[in-house]
ChimeraX commands (.cxc) that place a marker at each C-alpha (Angstrom):
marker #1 position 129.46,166.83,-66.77 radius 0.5
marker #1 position 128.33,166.84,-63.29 radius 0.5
marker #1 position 128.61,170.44,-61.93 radius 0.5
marker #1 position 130.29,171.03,-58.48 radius 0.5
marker #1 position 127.40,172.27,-55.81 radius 0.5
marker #1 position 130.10,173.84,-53.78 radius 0.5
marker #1 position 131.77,175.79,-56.67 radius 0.5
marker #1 position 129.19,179.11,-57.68 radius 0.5
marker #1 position 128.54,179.44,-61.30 radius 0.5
marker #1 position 130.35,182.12,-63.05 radius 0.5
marker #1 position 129.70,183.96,-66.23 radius 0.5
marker #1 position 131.77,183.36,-68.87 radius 0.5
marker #1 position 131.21,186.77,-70.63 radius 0.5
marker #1 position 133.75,189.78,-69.03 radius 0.5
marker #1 position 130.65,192.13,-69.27 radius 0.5
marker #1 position 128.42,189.78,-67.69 radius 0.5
marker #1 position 131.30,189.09,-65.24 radius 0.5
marker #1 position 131.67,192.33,-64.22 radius 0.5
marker #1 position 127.61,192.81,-63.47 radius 0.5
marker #1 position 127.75,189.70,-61.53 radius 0.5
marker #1 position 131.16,191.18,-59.09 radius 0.5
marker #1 position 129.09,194.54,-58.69 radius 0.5
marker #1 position 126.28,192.50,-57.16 radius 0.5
marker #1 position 127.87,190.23,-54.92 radius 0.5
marker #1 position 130.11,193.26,-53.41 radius 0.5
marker #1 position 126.73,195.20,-53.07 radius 0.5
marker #1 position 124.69,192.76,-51.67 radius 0.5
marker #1 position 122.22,192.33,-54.78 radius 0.5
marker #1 position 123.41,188.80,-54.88 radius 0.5
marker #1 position 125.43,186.17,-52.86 radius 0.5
marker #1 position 128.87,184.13,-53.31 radius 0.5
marker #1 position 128.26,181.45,-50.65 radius 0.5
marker #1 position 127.87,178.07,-52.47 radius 0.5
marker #1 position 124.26,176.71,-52.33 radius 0.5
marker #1 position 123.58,173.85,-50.35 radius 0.5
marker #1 position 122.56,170.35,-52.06 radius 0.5
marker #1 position 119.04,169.73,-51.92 radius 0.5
marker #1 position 118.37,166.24,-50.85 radius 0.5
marker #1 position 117.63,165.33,-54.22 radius 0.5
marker #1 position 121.16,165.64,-54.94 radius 0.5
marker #1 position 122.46,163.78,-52.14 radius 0.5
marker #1 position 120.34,160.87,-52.90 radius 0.5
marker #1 position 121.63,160.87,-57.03 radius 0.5
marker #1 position 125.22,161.20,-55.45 radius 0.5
marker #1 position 124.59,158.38,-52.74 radius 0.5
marker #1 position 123.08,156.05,-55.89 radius 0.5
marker #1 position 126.25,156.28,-57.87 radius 0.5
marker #1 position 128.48,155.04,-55.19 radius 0.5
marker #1 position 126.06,152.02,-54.03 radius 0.5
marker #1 position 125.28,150.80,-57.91 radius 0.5
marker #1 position 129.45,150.98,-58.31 radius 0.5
marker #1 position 129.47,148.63,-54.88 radius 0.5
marker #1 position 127.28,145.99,-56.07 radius 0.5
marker #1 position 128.63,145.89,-59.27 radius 0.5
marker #1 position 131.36,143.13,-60.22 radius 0.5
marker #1 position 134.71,144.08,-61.90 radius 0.5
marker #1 position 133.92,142.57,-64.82 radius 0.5
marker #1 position 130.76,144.68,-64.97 radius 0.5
marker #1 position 132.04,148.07,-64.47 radius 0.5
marker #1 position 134.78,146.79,-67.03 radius 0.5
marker #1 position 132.31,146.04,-69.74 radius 0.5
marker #1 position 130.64,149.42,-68.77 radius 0.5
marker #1 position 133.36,151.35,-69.09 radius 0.5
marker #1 position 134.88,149.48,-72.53 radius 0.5
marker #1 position 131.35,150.78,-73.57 radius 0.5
marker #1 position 131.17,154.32,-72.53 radius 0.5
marker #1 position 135.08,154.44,-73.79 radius 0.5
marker #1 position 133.81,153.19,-77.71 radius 0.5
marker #1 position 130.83,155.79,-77.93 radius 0.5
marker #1 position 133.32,158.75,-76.85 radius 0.5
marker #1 position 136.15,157.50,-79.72 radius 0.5
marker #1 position 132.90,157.33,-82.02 radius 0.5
marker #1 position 131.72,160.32,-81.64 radius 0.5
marker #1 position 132.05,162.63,-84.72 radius 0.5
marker #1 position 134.83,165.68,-84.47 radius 0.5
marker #1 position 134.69,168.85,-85.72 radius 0.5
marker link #1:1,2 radius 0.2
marker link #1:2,3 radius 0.2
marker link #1:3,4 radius 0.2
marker link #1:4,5 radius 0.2
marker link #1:5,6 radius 0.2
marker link #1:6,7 radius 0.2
marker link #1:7,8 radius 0.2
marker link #1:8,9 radius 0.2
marker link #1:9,10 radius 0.2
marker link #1:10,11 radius 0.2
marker link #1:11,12 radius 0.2
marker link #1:12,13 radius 0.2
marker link #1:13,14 radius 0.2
marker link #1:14,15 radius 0.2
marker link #1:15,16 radius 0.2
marker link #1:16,17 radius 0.2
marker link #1:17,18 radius 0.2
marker link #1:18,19 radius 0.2
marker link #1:19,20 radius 0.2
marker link #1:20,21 radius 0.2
marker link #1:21,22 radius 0.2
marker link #1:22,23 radius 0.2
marker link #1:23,24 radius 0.2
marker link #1:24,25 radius 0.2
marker link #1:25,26 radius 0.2
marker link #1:26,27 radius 0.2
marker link #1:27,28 radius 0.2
marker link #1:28,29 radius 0.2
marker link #1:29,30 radius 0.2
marker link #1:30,31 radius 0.2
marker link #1:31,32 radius 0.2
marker link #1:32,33 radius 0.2
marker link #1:33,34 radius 0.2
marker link #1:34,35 radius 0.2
marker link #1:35,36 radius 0.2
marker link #1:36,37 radius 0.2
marker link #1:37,38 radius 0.2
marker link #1:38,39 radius 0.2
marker link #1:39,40 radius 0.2
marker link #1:40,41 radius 0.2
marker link #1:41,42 radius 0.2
marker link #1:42,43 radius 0.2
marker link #1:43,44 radius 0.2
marker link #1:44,45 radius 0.2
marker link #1:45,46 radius 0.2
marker link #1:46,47 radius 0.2
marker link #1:47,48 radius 0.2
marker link #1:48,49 radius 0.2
marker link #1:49,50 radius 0.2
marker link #1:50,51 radius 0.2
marker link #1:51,52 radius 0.2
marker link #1:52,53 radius 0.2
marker link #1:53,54 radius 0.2
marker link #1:54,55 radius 0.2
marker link #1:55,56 radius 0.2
marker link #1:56,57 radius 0.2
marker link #1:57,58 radius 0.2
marker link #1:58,59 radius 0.2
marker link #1:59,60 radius 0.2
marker link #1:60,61 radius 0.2
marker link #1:61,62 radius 0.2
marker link #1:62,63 radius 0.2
marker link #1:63,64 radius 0.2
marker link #1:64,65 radius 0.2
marker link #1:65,66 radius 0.2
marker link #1:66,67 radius 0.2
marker link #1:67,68 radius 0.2
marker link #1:68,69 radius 0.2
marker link #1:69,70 radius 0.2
marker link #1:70,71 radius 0.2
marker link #1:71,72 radius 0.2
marker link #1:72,73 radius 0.2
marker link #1:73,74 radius 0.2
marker link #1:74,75 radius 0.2
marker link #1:75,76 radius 0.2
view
């Protein structure tokens, strides 16, 4: 799963949580969102521009694919 750049990571643990609220309203560490790098932009750019030149039948047979490995995948 592609993370949101925009979003800043959280901890999931309420002790680890807590540490991370101290620092932010002390100034140890800060809540803006980070900036892609350029990097990113590119990868996010590439998506769009393979989806263009793709035909529907393509991205049909793609996705029929992608949708059989996820209803193959063991559970549990």
């Amino acid at each position: 799963m592609v993370k949101n750049p925009k979003v800043p990571d959280r901890p999931r643990d309420l002790s680890q949580l807590a540490k991370h609220i101290v620092d932010i309203s002390t100034g140890e560490e800060s809540d803006e969102p980070v900036e892609p790098t350029p990097e990113q932009d590119r990868a996010a750019k590439g998506g769009d521009a393979r989806a263009a030149k793709l035909t529907p039948e393509e991205r049909s047979a793609i996705a029929r694919k992608a949708a059989q490995a996820r209803w193959n995948k063991p559970h549990g």
